[in-house]
N, C-alpha and C positions, 0 to 999 in steps of 0.2 A: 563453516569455511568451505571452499571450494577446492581444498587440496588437490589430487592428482588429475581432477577431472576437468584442471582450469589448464590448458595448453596455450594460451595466450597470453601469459605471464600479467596477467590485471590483476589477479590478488593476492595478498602479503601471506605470509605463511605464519601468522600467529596462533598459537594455542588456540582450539576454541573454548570460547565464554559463552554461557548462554545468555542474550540479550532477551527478552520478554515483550512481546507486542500482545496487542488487542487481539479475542479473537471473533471481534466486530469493527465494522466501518467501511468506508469508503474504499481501503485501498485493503483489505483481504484480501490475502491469496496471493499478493504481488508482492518480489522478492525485489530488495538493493541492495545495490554494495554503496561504501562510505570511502568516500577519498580521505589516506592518509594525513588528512589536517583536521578533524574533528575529532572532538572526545567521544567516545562510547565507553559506557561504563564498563572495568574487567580488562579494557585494551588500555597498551599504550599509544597515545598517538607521533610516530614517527619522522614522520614532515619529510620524508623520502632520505633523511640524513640518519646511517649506520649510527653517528655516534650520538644523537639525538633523542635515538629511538631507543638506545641504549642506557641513557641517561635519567628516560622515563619512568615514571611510576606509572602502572594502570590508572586509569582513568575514575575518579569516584563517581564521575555520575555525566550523561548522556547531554550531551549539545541539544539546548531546548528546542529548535528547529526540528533535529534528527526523532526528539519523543514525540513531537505531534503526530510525525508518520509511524511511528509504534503503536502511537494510541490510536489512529486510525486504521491497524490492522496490517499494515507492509513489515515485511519477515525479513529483516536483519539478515544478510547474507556473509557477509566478511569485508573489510577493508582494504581499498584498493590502492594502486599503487599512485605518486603523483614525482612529480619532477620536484627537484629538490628543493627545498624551502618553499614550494609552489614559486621557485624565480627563472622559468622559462618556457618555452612554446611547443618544443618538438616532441614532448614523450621518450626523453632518448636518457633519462638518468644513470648518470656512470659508475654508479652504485649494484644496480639490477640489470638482471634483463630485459632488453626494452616489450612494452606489449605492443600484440599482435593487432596490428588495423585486419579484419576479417574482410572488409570489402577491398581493401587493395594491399596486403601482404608485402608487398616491397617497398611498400612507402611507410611514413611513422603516422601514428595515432593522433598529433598531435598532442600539449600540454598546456597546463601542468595538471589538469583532469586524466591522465593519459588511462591508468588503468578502469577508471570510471567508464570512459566511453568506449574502451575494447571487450570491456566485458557485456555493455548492452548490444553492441554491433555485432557482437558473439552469439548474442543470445543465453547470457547464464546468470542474465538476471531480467527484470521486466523493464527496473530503471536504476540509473545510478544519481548518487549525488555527487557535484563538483563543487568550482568554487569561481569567481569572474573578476580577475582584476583588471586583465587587460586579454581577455579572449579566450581565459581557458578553459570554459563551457563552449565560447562559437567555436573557436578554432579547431577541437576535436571535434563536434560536432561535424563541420562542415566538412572534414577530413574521412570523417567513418560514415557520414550518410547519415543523420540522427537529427531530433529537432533538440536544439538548445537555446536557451531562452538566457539572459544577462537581464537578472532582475532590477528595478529602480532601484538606486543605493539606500539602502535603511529600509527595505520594504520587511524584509526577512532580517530578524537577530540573527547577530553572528557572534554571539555567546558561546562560549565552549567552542571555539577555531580559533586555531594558528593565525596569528595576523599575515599580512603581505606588506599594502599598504592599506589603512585602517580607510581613509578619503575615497580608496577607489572599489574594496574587495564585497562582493557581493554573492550570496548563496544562488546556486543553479545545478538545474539536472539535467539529465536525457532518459530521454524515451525513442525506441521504434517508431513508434505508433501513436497519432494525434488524440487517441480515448484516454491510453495511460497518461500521456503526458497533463491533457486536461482535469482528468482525474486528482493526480498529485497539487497541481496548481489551486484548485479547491482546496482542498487541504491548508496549504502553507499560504496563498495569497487574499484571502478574504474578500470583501469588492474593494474596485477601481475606485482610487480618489481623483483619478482622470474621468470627468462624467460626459465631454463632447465625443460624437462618434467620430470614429480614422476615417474619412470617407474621400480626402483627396490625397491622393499618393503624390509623393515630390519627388525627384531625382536631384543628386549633387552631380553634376561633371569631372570635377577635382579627385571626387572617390573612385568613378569609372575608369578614369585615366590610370590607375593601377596595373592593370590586370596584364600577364607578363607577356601576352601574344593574340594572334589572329584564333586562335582556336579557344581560349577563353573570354575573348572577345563574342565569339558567335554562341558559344554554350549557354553563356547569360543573358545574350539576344532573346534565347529559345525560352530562359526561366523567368524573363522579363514580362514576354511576352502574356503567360501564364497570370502571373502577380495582377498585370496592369487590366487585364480583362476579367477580372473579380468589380474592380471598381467603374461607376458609370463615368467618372471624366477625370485627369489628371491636369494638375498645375504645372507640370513639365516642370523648368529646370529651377533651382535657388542655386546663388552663389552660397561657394563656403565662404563665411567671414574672416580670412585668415588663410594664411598656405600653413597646407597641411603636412608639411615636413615639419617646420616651426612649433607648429600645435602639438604634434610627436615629441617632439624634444622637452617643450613644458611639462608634457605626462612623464616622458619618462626621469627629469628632474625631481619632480614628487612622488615618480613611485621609489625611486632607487632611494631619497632621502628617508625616504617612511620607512623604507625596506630594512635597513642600517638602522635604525632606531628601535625598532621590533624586535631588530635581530642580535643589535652589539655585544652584550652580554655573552650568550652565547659562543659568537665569532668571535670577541677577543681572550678567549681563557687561554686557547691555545689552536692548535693549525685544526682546523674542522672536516681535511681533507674534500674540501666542496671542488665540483668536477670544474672542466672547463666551460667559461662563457660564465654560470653560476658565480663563482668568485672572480671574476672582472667586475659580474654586475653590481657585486655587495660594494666591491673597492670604489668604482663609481658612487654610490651613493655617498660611501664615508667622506670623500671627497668634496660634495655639494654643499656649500655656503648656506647659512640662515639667509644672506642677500639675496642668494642667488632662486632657492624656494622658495624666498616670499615675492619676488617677482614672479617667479613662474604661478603660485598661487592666484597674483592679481591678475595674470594675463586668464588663466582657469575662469575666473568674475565675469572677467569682460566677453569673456567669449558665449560662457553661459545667456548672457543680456543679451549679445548681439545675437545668437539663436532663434533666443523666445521673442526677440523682436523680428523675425525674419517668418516666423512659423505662426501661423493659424491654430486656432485648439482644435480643430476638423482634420489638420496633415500627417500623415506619416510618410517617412523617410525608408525610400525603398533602395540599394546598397549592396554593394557586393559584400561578401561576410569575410572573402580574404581572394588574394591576387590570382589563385590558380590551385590546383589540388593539392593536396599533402606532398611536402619532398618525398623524393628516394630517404632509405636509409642509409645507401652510401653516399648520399652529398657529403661534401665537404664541412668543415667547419666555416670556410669562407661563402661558399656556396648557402650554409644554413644562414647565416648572417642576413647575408642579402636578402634573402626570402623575408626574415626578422625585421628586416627595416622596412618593406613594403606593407607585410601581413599585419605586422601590430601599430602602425598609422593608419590602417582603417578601423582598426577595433579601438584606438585610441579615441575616438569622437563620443562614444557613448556613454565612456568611463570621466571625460572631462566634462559631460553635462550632467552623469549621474541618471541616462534616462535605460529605460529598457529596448532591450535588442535583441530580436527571436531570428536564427536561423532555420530554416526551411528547404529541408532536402529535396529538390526539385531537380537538379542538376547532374551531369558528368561531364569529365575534360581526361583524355589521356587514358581512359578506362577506368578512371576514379572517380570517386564524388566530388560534389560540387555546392555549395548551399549557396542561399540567397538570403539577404537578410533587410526586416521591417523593423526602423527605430520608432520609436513612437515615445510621447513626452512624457514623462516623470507621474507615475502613479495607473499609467494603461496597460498593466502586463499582461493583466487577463484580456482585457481586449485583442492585444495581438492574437494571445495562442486563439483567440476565437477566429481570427482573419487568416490564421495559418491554417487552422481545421478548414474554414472555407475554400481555401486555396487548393490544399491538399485534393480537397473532395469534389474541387469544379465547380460547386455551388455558386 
C-alpha cells in the first residue's frame, strides 16, 4: 500500500495483504492500483461506501481479470479510491477525501475511477484499473491527461466486481504512456474479433455540438486536426439516428433500474448514509417501471441496428470524449449537474451500442486536459490503442 507517500488521496488505507504476482511476463516490473470495486484476495472490497466496506469480509480470492495481470508479472500496489457504489462522475465522494487531479489541482479527477486515474497522473503507479459504465475510465481520463480505453461490453470478465449496471459496465485502465497501456491490452484483450481495418474516420455533428464554448470549440479544432491527418481520406459527417438527449435518458433508465436491482438489498436494510446526487440517483431507478425499461431496452435495439446500418466495417467514429475540462472543485452542485447532463450523453452512445472508446490526450482548454475520443465497432479494441499509438507518435 502506498500509505503516507500517497498525498493525493487515490488510495484506501487498508491493512496491507500480500498479493503474489509472477516474477515473469509481459508486464514485470509495472505497478497498479485496483479500484475499490474488485475483489483481491486478503482485501475487502468497499465500493466507496463506509458501511459497505464495513460489512465486508476480505475477499477469498482475486477478480479473474485482476490474476491475469499478476500472472503476467504487474505488482499489486493497493486499492483505489472510487465514487460511491461507482454511481457518479466527479471523483468528489462524500465519504473521503476527494483525490488530487496532478495536472490541474483545482479541478476534480473525475469518476467513479477517481482514485485510479490520480494515482497514475501522479505517477505512483505505472497503471491503474477502473471500470466503464457510463465514462468512468474516459471521463477521468480525459480529465487527468491519460489514455483510457471503454472496452467492447463482454470482452473482458467482470467476475469478482461490484455490479453498476450488469448491460452497460465494462473493465478499463489508464496509462501515461501508449507502451504501457499497449502492453496491458495484450495481456487482458487477446485478438480483434473486429477483422476490417479503421481506415475512414466519421464525424457526428450532434456530439460536437456539446462543447460548452468558443475556447473548446478551437482546442478540438487543434486535436482534430492531428486524429484526421493519420488517416488518407475521411467520410466527413453521419447523422445521429436519434436526438441525443433522448438517447441519454434511455441509458440512463437502464442504468439507474439495473443500479437498484444490484443494489436493493443492500439499500433497503437501513439509511446507507449515500452522499448527495448518489441517492437521488438510486431513488430514481427504484422508481423505473418494468414498462418503462423495457421500452427503453427496445429503443437500446433499434438504435444499435440503425448504427450498424449507418457505419461501414472500415469507420471509426472520431468525438469529443466530454464537453470541456474537468469542473472546478467548488462548482456547485447545480453547476456539477449541468456539466452531468452534457458529459455523460456523450459517453452514453458507446455504452448503448456496447462498442469500444479510447480516449487520447492530445488536448487542453483552460489550462487543463482535454482528450479526444475514437469509437470503433464491437470487438476492435486493440485496433484502436493501435490508432492512438499512431496518433500519439505522428506516424
Amino acid at each position: 500500500m502506498m500509505g503516507t507517500r500517497d498525498t493525493l488521496n487515490a488510495f484506501l488505507d487498508y491493512p496491507d495483504v500480500p498479493v503474489p504476482s509472477s516474477v515473469t511476463g509481459l508486464l514485470r516490473g509495472l505497478s497498479f492500483g485496483v479500484k475499490d470495486i474488485y475483489d483481491v484476495a486478503g482485501y475487502p472490497t468497499g465500493c466507496g461506501n463506509p458501511q459497505k466496506e464495513a460489512e465486508a469480509a476480505p475477499a477469498a480470492s482475486t477478480a479473474p481479470a485482476l490474476q491475469v495481470l499478476l500472472d503476467a508479472g504487474a505488482q499489486f500496489a493497493g486499492k483505489t479510491q472510487t465514487d460511491e457504489l461507482a454511481f457518479s462522475m466527479m471523483g468528489m465522494n462524500t465519504h473521503f477525501p476527494p483525490p488530487v487531479n496532478p495536472r490541474a489541482r483545482e479541478r476534480v479527477t473525475g469518476g467513479s475511477s477517481s482514485g485510479s486515474a490520480a494515482a497514475v497522473a501522479g505517477g505512483l503507479v505505472d497503471f491503474a484499473i477502473g471500470s466503464d459504465t457510463n465514462g468512468s475510465v474516459r471521463i477521468p481520463a480525459s480529465f487527468c491527461g491519460l489514455i483510457g480505453l471503454r472496452t467492447t461490453h463482454g470482452r473482458i470478465g467482470m467476475e469478482g466486481t461490484m455490479p453498476l449496471a450488469p448491460s452497460f459496465d465494462t473493465f478499463g485502465w489508464f496509462a501515461r504512456d501508449i507502451a504501457t497501456y499497449q502492453a496491458v491490452g495484450e495481456v487482458l484483450l487477446g485478438e480483434d474479433t473486429h477483422r476490417e481495418t479503421l481506415r475512414i474516420p466519421v464525424r457526428i455533428a450532434e456530439l460536437e455540438a456539446r462543447f460548452f464554448g468558443d475556447s473548446e470549440r478551437e482546442a478540438y479544432a487543434g486535436m482534430l486536426g492531428r486524429v484526421l491527418d493519420h488517416f488518407e481520406r475521411s467520410a466527413g459527417f453521419l447523422a445521429l439516428p436519434g436526438d441525443l438527449d433522448e438517447l441519454y435518458e434511455r441509458f440512463r433508465q437502464i442504468q439507474a433500474h439495473e443500479a437498484w436491482r444490484a443494489h436493493a438489498a443492500f439499500l433497503s436494510q437501513k439509511d446507507r448514509g449515500l452522499g448527495p446526487g448518489v441517492k437521488e440517483r438510486f431513488a430514481y431507478g427504484r422508481s423505473i417501471s418494468e414498462t418503462t425499461v423495457e421500452e427503453a431496452r427496445r429503443r437500446r435495439r433499434d438504435f444499435r441496428a440503425d448504427v450498424s446500418a449507418l457505419m461501414n466495417a472500415d469507420m471509426v467514429v472520431v468525438m469529443p470524449t466530454q464537453p470541456s475540462a474537468a469542473p472546478l472543485k467548488i462548482a456547485t452542485q447545480e453547476e456539477q449537474e449541468s456539466y452531468r447532463q452534457k458529459g455523460l450523453a456523450l459517453t452514453s452512445i458507446a455504452g448503448l451500442l456496447g462498442w469500444p472508446q479510447i480516449t487520447i490526450p492530445l488536448g487542453e482548454v483552460h489550462g487543463a486536459p482535454f482528450g479526444i475520443s475514437l469509437l470503433g465497432p464491437a470487438g476492435s479494441d486493440c485496433q484502436l490503442i493501435r490508432l492512438a499509438a499512431d496518433i500519439l507518435s505522428g506516424s
